[in-house]
PASEBA-1860 file (N, C-alpha, C; in nm, 3 decimals):
! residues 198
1> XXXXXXXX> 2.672/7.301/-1.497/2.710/7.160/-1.496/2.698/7.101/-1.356 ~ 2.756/7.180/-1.256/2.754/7.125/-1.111/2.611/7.088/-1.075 ~ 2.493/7.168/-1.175/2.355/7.146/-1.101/2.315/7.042/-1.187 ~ 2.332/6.999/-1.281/2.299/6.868/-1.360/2.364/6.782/-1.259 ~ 2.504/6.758/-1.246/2.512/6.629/-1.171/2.489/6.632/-1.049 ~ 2.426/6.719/-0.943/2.377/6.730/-0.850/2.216/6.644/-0.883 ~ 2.135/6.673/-0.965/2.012/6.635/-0.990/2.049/6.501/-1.043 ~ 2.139/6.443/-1.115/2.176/6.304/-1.091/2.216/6.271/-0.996
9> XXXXXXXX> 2.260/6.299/-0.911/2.284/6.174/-0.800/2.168/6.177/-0.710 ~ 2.059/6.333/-0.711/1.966/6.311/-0.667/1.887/6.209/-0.684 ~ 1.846/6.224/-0.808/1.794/6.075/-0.897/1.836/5.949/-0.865 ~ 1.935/5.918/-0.848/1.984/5.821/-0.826/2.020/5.760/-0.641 ~ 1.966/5.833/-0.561/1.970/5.809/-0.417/1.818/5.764/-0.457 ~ 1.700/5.828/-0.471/1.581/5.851/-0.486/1.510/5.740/-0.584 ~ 1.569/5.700/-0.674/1.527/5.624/-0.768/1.464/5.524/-0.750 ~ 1.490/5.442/-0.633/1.436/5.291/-0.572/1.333/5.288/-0.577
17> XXXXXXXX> 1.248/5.442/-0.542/1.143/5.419/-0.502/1.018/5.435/-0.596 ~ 1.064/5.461/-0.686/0.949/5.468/-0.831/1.007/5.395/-0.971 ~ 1.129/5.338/-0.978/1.198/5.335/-1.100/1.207/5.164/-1.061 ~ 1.251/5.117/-1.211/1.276/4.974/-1.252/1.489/4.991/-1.218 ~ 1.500/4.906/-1.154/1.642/4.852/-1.108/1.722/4.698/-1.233 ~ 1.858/4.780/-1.250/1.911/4.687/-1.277/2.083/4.665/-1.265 ~ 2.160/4.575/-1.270/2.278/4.550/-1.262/2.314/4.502/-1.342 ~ 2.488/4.556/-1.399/2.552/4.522/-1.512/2.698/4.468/-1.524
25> XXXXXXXX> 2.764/4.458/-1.563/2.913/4.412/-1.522/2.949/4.354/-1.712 ~ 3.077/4.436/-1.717/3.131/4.355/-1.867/3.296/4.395/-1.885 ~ 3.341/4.419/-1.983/3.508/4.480/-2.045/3.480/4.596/-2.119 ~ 3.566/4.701/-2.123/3.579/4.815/-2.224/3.721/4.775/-2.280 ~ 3.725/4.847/-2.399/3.873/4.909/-2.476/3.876/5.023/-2.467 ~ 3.959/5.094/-2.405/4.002/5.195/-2.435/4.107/5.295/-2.487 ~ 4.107/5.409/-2.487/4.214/5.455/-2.561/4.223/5.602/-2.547 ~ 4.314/5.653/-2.585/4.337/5.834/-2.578/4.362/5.849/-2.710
33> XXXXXXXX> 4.237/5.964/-2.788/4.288/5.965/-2.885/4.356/6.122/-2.907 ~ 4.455/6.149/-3.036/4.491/6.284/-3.013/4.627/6.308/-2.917 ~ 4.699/6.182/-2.910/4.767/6.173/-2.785/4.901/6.222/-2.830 ~ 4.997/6.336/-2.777/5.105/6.424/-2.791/5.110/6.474/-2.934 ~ 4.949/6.509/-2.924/5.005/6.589/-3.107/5.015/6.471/-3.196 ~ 5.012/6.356/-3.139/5.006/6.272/-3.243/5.159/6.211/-3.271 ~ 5.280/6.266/-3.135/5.356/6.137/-3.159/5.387/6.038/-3.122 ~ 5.237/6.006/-3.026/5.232/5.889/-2.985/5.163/5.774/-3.088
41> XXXXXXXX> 5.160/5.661/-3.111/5.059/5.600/-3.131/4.958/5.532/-3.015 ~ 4.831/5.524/-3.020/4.743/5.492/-2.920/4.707/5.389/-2.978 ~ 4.646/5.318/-2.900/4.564/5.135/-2.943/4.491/5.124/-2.772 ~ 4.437/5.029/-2.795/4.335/5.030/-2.667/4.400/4.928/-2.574 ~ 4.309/4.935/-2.452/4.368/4.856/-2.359/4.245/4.815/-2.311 ~ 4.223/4.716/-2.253/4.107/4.611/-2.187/4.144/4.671/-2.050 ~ 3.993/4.670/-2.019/3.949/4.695/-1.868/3.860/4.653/-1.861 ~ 3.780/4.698/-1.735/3.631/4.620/-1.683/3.570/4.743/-1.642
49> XXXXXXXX> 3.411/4.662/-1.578/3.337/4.779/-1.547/3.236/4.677/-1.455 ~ 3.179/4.749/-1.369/3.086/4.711/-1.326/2.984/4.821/-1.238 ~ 2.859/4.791/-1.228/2.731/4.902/-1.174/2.586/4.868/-1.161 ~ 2.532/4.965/-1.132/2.417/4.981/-1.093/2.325/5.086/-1.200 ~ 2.216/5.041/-1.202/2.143/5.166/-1.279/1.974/5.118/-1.270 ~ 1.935/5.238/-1.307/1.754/5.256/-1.284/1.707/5.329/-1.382 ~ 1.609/5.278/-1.448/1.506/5.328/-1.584/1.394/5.341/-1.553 ~ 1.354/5.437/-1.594/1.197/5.483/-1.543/1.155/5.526/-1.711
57> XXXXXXXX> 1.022/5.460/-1.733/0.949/5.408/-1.845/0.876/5.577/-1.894 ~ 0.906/5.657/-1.999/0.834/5.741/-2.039/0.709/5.710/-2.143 ~ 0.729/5.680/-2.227/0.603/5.624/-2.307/0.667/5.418/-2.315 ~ 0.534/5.355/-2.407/0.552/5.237/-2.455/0.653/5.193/-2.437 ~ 0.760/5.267/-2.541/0.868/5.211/-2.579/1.003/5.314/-2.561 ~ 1.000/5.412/-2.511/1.113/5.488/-2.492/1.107/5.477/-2.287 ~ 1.228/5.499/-2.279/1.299/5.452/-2.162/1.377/5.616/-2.116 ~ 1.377/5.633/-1.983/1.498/5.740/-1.918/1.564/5.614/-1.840
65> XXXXXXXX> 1.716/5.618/-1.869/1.820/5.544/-1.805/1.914/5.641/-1.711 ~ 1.937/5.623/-1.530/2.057/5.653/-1.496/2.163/5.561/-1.466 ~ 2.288/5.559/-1.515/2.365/5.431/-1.467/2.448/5.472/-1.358 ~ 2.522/5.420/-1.271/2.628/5.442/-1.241/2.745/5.301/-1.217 ~ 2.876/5.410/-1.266/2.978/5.254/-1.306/3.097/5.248/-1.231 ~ 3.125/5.195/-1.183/3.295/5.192/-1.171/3.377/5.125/-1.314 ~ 3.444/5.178/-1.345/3.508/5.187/-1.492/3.667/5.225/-1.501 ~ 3.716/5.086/-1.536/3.898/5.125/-1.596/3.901/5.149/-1.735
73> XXXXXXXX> 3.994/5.295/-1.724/3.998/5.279/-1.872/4.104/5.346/-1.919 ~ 4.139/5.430/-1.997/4.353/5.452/-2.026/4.389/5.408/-2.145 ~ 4.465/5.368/-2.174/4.519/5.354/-2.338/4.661/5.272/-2.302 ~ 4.710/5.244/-2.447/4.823/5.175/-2.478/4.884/5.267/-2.561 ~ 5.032/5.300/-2.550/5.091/5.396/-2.636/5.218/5.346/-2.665 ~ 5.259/5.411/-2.823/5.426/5.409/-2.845/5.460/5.507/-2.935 ~ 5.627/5.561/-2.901/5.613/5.682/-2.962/5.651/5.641/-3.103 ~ 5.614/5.704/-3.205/5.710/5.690/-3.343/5.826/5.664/-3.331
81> XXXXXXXX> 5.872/5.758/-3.297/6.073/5.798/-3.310/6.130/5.725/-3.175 ~ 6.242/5.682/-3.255/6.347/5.578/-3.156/6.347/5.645/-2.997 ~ 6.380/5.606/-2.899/6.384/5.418/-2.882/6.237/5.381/-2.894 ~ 6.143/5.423/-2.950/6.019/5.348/-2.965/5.954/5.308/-2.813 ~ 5.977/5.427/-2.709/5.911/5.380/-2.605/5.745/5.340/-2.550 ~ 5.701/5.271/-2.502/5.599/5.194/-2.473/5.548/5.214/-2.344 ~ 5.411/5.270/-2.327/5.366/5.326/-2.233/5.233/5.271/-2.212 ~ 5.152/5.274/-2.055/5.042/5.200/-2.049/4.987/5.299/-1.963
89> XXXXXXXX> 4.901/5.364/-2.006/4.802/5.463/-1.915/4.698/5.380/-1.840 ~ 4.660/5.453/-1.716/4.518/5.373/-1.635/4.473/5.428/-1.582 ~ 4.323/5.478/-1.643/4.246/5.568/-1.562/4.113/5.510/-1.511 ~ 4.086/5.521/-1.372/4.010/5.457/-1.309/3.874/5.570/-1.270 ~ 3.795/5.592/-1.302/3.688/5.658/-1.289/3.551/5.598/-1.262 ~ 3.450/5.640/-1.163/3.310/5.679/-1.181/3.254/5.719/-1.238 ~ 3.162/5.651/-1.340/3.147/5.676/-1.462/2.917/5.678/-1.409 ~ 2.865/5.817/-1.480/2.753/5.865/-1.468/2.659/5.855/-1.593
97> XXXXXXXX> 2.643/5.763/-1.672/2.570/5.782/-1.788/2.411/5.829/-1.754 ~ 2.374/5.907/-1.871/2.237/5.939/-1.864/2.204/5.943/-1.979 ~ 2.059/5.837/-2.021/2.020/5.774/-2.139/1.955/5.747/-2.119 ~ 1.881/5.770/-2.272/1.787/5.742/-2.350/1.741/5.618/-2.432 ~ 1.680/5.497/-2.376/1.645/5.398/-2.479/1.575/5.368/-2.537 ~ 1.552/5.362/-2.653/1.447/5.295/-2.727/1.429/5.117/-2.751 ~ 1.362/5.150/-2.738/1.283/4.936/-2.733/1.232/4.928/-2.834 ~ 1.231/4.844/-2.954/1.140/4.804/-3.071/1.006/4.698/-3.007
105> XXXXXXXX> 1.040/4.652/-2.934/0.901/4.568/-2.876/0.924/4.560/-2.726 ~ 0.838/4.513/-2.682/0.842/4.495/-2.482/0.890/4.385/-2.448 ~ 0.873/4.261/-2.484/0.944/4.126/-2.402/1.073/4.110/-2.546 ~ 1.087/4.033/-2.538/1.239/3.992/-2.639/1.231/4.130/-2.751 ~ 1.401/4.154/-2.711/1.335/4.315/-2.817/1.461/4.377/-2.852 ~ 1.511/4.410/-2.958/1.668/4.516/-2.987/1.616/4.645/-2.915 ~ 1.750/4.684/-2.893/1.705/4.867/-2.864/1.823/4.954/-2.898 ~ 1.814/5.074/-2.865/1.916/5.105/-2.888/1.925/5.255/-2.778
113> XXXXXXXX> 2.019/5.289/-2.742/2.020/5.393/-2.678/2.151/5.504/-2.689 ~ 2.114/5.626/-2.607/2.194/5.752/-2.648/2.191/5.803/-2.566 ~ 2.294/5.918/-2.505/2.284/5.991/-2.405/2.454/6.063/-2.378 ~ 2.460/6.121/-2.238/2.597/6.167/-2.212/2.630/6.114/-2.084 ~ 2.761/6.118/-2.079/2.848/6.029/-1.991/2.926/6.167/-1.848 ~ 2.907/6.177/-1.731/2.991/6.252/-1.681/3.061/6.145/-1.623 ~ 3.202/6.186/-1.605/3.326/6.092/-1.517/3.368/6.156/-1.413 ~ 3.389/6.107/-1.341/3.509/6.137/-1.202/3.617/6.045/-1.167
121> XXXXXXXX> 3.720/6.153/-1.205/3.816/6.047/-1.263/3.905/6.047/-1.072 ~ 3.931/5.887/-1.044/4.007/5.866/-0.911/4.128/5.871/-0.935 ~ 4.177/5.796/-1.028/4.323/5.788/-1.037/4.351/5.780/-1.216 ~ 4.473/5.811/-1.201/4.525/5.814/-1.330/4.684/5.815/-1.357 ~ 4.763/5.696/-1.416/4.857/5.663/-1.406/4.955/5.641/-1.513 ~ 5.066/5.647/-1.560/5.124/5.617/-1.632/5.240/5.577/-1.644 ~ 5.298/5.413/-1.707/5.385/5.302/-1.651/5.458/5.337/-1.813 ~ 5.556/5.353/-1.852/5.684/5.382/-1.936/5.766/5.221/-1.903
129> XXXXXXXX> 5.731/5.158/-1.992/5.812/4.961/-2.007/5.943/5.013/-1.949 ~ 5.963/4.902/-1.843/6.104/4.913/-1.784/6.139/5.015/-1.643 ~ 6.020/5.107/-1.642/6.056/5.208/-1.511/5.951/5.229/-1.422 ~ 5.917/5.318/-1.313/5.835/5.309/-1.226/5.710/5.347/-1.267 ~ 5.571/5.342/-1.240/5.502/5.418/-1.290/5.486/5.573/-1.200 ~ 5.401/5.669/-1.293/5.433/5.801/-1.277/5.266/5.869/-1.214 ~ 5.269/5.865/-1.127/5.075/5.960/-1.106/5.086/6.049/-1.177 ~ 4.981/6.038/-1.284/4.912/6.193/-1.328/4.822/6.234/-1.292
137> XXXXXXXX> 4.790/6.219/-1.142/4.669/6.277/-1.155/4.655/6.442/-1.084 ~ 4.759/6.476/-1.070/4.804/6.657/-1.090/4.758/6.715/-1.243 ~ 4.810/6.632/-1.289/4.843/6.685/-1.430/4.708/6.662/-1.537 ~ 4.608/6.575/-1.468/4.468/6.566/-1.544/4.394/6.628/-1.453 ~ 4.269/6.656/-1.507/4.110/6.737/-1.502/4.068/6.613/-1.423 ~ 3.991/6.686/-1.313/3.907/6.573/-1.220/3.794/6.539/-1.263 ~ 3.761/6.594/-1.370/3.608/6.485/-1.394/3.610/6.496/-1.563 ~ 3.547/6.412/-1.656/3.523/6.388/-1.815/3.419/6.418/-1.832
145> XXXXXXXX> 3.372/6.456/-1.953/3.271/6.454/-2.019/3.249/6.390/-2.157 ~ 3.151/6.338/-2.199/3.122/6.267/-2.365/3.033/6.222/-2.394 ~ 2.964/6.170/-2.489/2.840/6.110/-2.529/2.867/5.955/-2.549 ~ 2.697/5.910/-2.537/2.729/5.791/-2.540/2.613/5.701/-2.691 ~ 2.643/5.646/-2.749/2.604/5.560/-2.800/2.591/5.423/-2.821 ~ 2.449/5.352/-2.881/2.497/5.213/-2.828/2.349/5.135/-2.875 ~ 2.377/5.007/-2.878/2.250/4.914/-2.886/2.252/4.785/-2.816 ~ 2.160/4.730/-2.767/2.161/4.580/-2.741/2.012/4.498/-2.785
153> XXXXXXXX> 2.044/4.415/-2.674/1.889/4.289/-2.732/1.875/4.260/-2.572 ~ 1.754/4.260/-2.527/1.686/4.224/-2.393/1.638/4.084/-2.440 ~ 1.597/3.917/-2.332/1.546/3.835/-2.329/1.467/3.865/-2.228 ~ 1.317/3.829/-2.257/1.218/3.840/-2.073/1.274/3.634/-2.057 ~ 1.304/3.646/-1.903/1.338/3.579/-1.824/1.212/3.498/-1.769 ~ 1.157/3.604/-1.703/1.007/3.576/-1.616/0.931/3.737/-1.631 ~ 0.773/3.737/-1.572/0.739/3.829/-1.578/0.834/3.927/-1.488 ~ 0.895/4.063/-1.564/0.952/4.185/-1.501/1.082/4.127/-1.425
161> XXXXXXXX> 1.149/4.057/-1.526/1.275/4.031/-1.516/1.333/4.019/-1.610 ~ 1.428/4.111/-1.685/1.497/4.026/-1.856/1.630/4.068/-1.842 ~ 1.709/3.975/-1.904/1.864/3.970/-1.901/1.889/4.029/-2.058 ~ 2.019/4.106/-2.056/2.008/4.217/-2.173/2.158/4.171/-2.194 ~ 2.201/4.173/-2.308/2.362/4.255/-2.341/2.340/4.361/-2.453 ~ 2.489/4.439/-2.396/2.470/4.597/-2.482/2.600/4.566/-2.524 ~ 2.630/4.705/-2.640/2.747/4.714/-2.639/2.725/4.897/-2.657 ~ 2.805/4.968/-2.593/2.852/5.173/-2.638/2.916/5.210/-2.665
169> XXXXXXXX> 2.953/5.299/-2.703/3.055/5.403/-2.798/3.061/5.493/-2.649 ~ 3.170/5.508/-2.600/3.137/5.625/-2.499/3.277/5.755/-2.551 ~ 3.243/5.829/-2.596/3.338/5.945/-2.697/3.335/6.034/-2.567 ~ 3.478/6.058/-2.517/3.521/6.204/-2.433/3.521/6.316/-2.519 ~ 3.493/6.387/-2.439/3.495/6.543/-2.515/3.534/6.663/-2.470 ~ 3.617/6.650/-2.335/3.731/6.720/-2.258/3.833/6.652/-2.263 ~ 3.925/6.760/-2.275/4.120/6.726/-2.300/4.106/6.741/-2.152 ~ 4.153/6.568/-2.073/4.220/6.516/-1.996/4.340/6.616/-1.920
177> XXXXXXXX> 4.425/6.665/-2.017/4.523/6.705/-1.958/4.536/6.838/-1.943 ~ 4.577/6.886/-1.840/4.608/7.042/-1.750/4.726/7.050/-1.750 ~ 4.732/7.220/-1.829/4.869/7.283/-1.840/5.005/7.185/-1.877 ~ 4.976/7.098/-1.999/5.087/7.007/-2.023/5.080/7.061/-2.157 ~ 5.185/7.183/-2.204/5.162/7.187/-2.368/5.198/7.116/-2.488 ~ 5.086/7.105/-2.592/5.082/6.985/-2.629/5.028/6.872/-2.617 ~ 4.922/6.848/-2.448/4.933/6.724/-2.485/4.783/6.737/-2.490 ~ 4.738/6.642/-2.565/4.561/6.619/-2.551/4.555/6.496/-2.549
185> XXXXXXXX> 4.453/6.445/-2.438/4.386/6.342/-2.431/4.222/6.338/-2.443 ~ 4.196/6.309/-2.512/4.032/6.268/-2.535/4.032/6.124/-2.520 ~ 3.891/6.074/-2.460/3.905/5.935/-2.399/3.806/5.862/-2.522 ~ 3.820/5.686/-2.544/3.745/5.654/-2.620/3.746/5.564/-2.596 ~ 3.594/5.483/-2.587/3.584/5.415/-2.514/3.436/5.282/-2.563 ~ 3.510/5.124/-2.620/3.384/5.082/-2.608/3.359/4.988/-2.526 ~ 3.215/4.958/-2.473/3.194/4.886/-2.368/3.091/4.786/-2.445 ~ 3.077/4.611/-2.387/3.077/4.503/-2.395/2.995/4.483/-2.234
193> XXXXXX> 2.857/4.496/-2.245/2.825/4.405/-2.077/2.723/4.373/-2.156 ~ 2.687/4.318/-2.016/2.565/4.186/-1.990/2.466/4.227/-1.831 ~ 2.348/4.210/-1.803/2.314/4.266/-1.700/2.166/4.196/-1.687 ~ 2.093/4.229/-1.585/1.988/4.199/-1.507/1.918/4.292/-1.477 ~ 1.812/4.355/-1.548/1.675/4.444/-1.524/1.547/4.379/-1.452 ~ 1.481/4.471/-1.379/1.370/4.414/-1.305/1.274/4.548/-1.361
END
C-alpha cells in the first residue's frame, strides 16, 4: 500500500507536465455507518471539499483521473436509549482519489467514473450537545480506504476547456476506530461538485 501511494503523489508532483489539469470545489454528506454496534443512530452531516486533479487520456473515450481534495466529513449521531444523547463527529482529511472515466462523447458528454479513494485523516473530533468537544484522533487509524463511484455531464466552454458537475459514492472500507471495543466506523460519503478542466 505504502508503494501505491508513493507512486501517487509521484504522479501527481509530475503530472503538469504531460496531463490535462483541472479544479473542483462542492458539499459532501457524510456519515459513519455501523456506528457502536448500532446503538447509535447515524444521519449525515454537510461539509465541503475542495482540489486539484489531472487526467491523462488513455483511449477516445476512457480517461486515468488523479484527484487530490481537502475534504470534511464525520457524521451526526443519537443514541437510542435515554437521555437520547446527540453527538457531531468531524473528520477532516486529504482525500486521494484514483479514477477511471468514461466519456460517452468528447465535447458535451455524460460520463461516469470509478475508482479508489486513499485518506489521510488530520483531525477527528467529537462534540456530545451541551459539553466540550473530545479529540479522537488517538483513538482513530491515520489514513482510510474505499471505493469510489459516480457520474456527471461535462459542457465544452471553448476549445480544451469544459466545465463539468459530478456527483460520488465514496464507501470506506477500514474501521476508523483503534482498540475501542465495539466500536466501528466505516465512512460514507456523497459528494456534489462542480469544476473546471483544461
Amino acid at each position: 500500500m505504502k508503494r501505491v501511494i508513493n507512486l501517487i503523489l509521484i504522479f501527481v508532483m509530475i503530472s503538469p507536465l504531460y496531463a490535462d489539469f483541472k479544479v473542483m470545489g462542492g458539499f459532501d454528506l457524510a456519515k459513519f455507518k455501523n456506528h457502536h454496534l448500532n446503538s447509535f443512530q447515524s444521519s449525515y452531516k454537510i461539509g465541503f471539499l475542495g482540489g486539484l486533479g489531472f487526467e491523462k487520456k488513455i483511449t477516445q473515450n476512457l480517461l486515468l483521473e488523479f484527484d487530490f481534495f481537502f475534504m470534511k466529513k464525520g457524521s451526526k449521531a443519537v443514541s437510542h436509549d435515554p437521555p437520547y444523547l446527540k453527538s457531531k463527529y468531524s473528520l477532516n482529511v486529504i482525500s486521494i482519489p484514483v479514477l477511471l472515466r468514461y466519456q460517452f462523447l468528447y465535447d458535451n458528454s455524460p460520463y461516469i467514473v470509478a475508482g479508489i479513494e486513499t485518506s489521510y485523516i488530520l483531525s477527528h473530533t467529537n462534540k456530545v450537545k451541551g459539553e466540550e468537544a473530545i479529540d479522537m484522533r488517538d483513538l482513530t487509524d491515520k489514513s482510510d480506504f474505499g471505493y469510489i463511484f459516480g457520474g456527471g455531464y461535462q459542457f465544452k466552454l471553448e476549445e480544451n476547456l469544459f466545465f463539468f458537475i459530478e456527483a460520488r459514492w465514496h464507501l470506506g472500507d477500514r474501521n476508523l476506530s483503534m482498540d475501542v471495543k465495539g466500536l466501528v466506523m466505516h465512512t460514507d460519503t456523497i459528494v456534489i461538485m462542480v469544476g473546471i478542466r483544461s
